[in-house]
N, C-alpha and C positions, 0 to 999 in steps of 0.2 A: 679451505673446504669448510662450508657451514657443519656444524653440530649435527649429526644424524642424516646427512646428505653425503651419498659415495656416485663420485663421478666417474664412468668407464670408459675408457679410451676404445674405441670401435677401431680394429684396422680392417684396413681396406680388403677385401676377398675378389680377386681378378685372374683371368686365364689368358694367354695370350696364344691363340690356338692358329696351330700350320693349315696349310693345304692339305686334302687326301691324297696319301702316296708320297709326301714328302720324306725324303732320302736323309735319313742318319746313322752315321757311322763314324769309321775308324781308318786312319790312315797310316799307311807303313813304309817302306821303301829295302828294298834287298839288300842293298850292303849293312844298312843296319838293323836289321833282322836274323836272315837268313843263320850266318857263320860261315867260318872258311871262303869267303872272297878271296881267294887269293890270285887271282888272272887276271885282275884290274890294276888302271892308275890307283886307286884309293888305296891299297894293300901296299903296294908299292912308297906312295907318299908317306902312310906309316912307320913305315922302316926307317925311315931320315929324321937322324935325331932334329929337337926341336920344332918338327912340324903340328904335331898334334899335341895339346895341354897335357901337363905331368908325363908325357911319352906313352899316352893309354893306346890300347891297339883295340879294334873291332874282334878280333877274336874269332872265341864262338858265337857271340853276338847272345842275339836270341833261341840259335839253336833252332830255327824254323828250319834249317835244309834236313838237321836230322830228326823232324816230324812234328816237332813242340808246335806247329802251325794249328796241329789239331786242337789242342786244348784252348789255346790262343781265340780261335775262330768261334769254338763254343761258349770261352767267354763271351764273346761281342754275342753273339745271336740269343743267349740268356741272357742279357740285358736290356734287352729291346732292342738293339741293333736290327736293319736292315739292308746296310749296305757295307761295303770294304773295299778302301783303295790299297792298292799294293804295285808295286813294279815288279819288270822282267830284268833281270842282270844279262843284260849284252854277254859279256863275257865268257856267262856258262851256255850260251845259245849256240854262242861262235867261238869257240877258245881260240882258233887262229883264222887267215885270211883261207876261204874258201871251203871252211872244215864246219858241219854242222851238227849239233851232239843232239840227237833225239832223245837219249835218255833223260836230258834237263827237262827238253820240252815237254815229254814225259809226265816229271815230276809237275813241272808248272800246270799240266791240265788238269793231275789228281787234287792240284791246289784250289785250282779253280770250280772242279768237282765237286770238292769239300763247301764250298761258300754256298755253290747251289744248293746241296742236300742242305744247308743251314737257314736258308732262306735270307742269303745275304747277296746282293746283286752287288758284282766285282766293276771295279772302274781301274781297267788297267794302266800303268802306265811304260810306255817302252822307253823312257831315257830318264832315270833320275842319278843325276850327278856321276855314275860313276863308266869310264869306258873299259873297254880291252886293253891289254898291254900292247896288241900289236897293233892299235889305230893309235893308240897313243905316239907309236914309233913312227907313224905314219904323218904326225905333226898333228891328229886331232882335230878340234873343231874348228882353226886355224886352218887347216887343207880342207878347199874345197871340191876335193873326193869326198867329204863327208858325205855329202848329200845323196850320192847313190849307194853309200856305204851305207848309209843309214835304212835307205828306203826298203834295200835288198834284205836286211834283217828284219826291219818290219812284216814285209810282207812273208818272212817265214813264221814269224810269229803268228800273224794275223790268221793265215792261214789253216796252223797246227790249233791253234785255240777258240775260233772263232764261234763253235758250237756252246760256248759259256762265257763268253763275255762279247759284248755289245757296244761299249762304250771305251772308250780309249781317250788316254791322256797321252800323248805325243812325246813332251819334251817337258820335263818342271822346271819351273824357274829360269829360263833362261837367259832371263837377265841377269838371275846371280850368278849362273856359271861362267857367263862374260864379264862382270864387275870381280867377283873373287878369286875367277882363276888368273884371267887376263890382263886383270887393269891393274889388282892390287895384291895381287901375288898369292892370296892364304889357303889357296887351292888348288890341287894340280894344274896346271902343270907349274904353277908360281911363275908366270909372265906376269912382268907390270911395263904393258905398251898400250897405247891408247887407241894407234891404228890397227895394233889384232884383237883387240876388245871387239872394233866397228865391224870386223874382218869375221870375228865367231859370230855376231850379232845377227850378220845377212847368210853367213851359213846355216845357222839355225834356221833364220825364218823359210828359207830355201829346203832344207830338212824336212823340216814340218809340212811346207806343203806337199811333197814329195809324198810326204807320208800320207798324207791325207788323201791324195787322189792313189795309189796304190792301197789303201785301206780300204775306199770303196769302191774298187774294182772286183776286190775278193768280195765283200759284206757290205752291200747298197745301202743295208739298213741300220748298217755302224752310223754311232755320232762320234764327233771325232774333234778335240779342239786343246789347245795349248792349257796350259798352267801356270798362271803368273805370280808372282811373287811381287804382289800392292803394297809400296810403301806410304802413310799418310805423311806429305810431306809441307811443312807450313814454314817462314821465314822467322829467324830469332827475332831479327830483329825489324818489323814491316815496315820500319819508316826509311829503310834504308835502301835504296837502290840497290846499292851492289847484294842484299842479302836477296833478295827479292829475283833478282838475275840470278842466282845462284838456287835459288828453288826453282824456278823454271826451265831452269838447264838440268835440273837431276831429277823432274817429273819430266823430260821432253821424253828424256834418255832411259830411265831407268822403268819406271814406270808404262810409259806411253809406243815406243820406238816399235816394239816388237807387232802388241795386236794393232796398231793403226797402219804398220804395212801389209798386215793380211787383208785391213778393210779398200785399199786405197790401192794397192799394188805399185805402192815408190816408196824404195828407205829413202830414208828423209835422217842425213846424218851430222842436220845444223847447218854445216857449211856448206854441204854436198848434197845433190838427190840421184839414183838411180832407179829406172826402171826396174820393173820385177814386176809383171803383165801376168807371170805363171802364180804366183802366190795368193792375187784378187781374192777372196770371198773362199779361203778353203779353212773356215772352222765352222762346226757345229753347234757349238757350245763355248764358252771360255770357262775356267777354272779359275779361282781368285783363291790366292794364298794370303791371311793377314794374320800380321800377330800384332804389330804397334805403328805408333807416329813417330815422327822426327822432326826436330827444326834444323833445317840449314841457314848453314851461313859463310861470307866469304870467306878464304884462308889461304894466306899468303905462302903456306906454310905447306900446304897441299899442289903442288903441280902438277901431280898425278893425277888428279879428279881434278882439274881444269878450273883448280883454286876452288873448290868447294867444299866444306865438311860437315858432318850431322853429328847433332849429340841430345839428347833427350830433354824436356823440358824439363827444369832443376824441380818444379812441383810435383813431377810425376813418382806415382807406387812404381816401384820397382822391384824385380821378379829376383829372388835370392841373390843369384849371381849377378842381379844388374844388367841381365841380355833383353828383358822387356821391357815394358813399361806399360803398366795396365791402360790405354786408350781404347776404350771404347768405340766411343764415337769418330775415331777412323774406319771401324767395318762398315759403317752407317757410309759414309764417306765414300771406301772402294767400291761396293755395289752399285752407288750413282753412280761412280766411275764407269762400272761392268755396264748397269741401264743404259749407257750412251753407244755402248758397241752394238745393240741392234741384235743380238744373241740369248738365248736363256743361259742361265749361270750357275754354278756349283760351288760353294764356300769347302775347298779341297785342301785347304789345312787353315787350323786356328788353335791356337794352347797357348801355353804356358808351362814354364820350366820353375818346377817349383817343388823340390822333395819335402817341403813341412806339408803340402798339398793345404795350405793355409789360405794361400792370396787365389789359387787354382778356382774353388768356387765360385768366389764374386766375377773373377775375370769370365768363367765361363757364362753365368747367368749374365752378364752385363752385356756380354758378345750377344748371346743369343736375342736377346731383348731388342739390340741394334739391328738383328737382322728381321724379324720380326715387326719393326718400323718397317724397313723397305720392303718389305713381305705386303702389306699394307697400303702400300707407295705402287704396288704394282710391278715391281719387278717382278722379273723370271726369273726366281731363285727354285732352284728345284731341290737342295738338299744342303747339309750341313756334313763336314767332315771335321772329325777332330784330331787333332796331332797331339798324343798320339796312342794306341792302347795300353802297351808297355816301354818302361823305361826303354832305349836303345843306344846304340854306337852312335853319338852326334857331331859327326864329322870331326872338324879340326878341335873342337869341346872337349874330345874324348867323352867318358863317361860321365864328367862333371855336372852335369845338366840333365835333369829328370823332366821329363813332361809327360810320361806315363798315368792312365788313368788306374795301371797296375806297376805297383813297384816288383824293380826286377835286384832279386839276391844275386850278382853277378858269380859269387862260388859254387850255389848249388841250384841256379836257374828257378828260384820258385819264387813266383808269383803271391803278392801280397796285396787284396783288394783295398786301394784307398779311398777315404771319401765321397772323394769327388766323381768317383764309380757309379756311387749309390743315386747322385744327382744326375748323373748323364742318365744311366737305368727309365731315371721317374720320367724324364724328358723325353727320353724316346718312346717309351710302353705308353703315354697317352698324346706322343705329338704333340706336346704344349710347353709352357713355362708359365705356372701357377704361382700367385702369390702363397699358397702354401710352401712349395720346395724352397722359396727364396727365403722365409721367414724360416725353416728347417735350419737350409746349408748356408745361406749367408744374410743374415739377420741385419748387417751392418749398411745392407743398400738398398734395404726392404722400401725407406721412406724414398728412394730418389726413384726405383721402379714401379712402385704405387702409391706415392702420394696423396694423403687424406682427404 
């Protein structure tokens, strides 16, 4: 620097602004919320030693069954929040075959009451991960009785709630429920077969449509469409044929299998195709769940997964426990994915597990930044959902795994605003992602999101 000359570094000042009306909020799901599950496979699976990390049980969870939902709800809607996904627990609908508890439904509508008076638009969902004890006994998503089993609950729900919610999420994930229960064991009912994996695969999709056209029977003006769990999935090693097969086979399957039978009306199960004429074109919407990438690659070692296995690229940030890996530019990725199904789309989970709430902000602002590209690109992204408001029960994790934008004191249920609270707040109260918050909450990717 010359003598009596001071040179300033100018940064960059940029907004990267949504559509009007775009949808942001918070995502939750019953069993790990609510408390006291105790009429499902999930409650059941806990009781066996070994199944869930350290032997943690869901508990009282979060205590939403006995009211905590309120204060919860009002966090989100003082924050700028405008929306909320939450599921229906099958089990307290239907406790046994034939038997239907009004009082749950009850509860579920003053839930659903509550988001209205808050100005949060509810995106329900009727099937996330966990069933009844007596469909369970029933053989599950494995019998296909599921499909009118399923539909017939639906349409009590649908029916008892439809005055406050509009939008319906069907089934989550149902790719994982067929890869982690069926294929690989770490989820009820712990089957590892690869013909009842393909067997829950076309039940589902058979479900789903079920539900679908019973949904708008009752509610024309319902939108109504599945929830997929997008894995970004790239080869270790590309120059290698067999890695290369081996990510094609687990993007056919994992990724692709479910909504491309709903566009197409044939599973399509590699070696096998069947008709499904009734499934054609019955989504309104897709849901796209992302949290990371993966590289596959062959493994001998794996017979189970049809010689295939994933593991994260060794460059990658990774999320305390090592269950993420901050990719990015995979959300950017699933959404062309979504662009190609010919549907508008909803980013209906995305987080990060992270109790230092350290890595949480850049992963947040990075994501969002990705979706914002394809915001741009012209997709039909209609809103943003984050996983998830407070800490909760995460499944087989137990409580090990924080991805709460609120930390949760599992002794005395109270709620501790983290950071990254303060970041989602600014994000949703003005619909954007400024280079101000990113230079605020995470300084450190300030130059890769607005470069000089």
């Amino acid at each position: 620097m010359k003598e009596g000359v001071c040179y300033n570094t100018v940064m960059p000042d940029a907004t990267f602004n949504f559509p009007r009306g775009f949808l942001w909020g918070c995502a939750t799901s019953s069993h790990q919320v609510e408390g006291n599950n105790t009429n499902n496979n999930w409650h059941r699976w806990e009781q066996q030693e070994g199944r869930i990390l350290h032997g943690h049980k869901s508990g009282l969870a979060n205590d939403w069954w006995g009211g905590r939902w309120k204060e919860d709800f009002d966090r989100a809607a003082e924050t700028g929040q405008n929306a909320h996904r939450l599921s229906i627990e099958w089990s307290r609908i239907q406790p046994a075959p034939g038997r239907w508890d009004e009082g749950a439904l009850d509860h579920y509508r003053e839930m659903l009451r509550g988001l209205d008076e808050r100005g949060l638009l509810p995106l329900v969902t009727l099937h996330h991960f966990t069933d009844p004890l007596w469909l369970e006994e029933l053989g599950g998503w494995a019998n296909p009785e599921i499909v009118g089993l399923f539909a017939a609950y639906v349409a009590k729900v649908v029916e008892a709630l439809k005055t406050y919610a509009k939008t319906w999420c069907t089934i989550n994930e149902p790719n994982v429920v067929a890869s982690l229960a069926y294929l690989l064991g770490d989820h009820p009912p712990g089957v590892q077969d690869l013909g009842q994996a393909f067997a829950v695969m076309a039940n589902q999709v058979r479900a789903h449509a079920a539900a679908f056209h019973a949904i708008h029977s009752i509610q024309p003006e319902a939108r109504v469409g599945p929830v997929i769990n997008y894995r970004s999935l790239v080869p270790r090693r590309p120059w290698l044929p067999l890695d290369r097969a081996a990510t094609w086979f687990q993007r056919r399957l994992y990724n692709d299998f479910f909504v491309d039978t709903l566009l197409t009306g044939r599973l399509n199960y590699l070696y096998k195709r069947a008709p499904a004429p009734e499934v054609k074109g019955t989504l309104d919407f897709l849901g796209i769940n992302y949290y990371s990438r993966q590289q596959v690659f062959f493994d001998l070692r794996s017979p189970n997964t049809a010689f295939t296995n994933q593991r994260f690229r060794p460059e990658s940030e990774l999320s305390p426990a090592g269950f993420i890996a901050n990719e990015p530019e995979g959300l950017f990725e699933a959404l062309k994915w979504g662009y190609r199904k010919g549907v508008p789309l909803i980013v209906t989970e995305n987080g990060v597990e992270d109790h230092t709430d350290e890595l949480r902000p850049r992963y947040l602002v990075e994501h969002i930044h990705q979706m914002w590209r394809a915001v741009n690109f012209n997709y039909r992204i209609k809103g943003y959902i984050h996983w998830t408001l407070v800490d909760n029960f995460e499944w087989d994790r137990g409580w090990t795994q924080r991805f709460g934008l609120w930390d949760l004191d599992m002794g005395t249920q109270a709620r501790r605003k983290r950071r990254s609270a303060d970041l989602y707040e600014a994000i949703c109260k003005s619909n954007s992602l400024s280079s101000a918050m990113v230079r605020e909450y995470a300084p450190e990717v300030f130059e890769k999101l607005f470069p000089g």
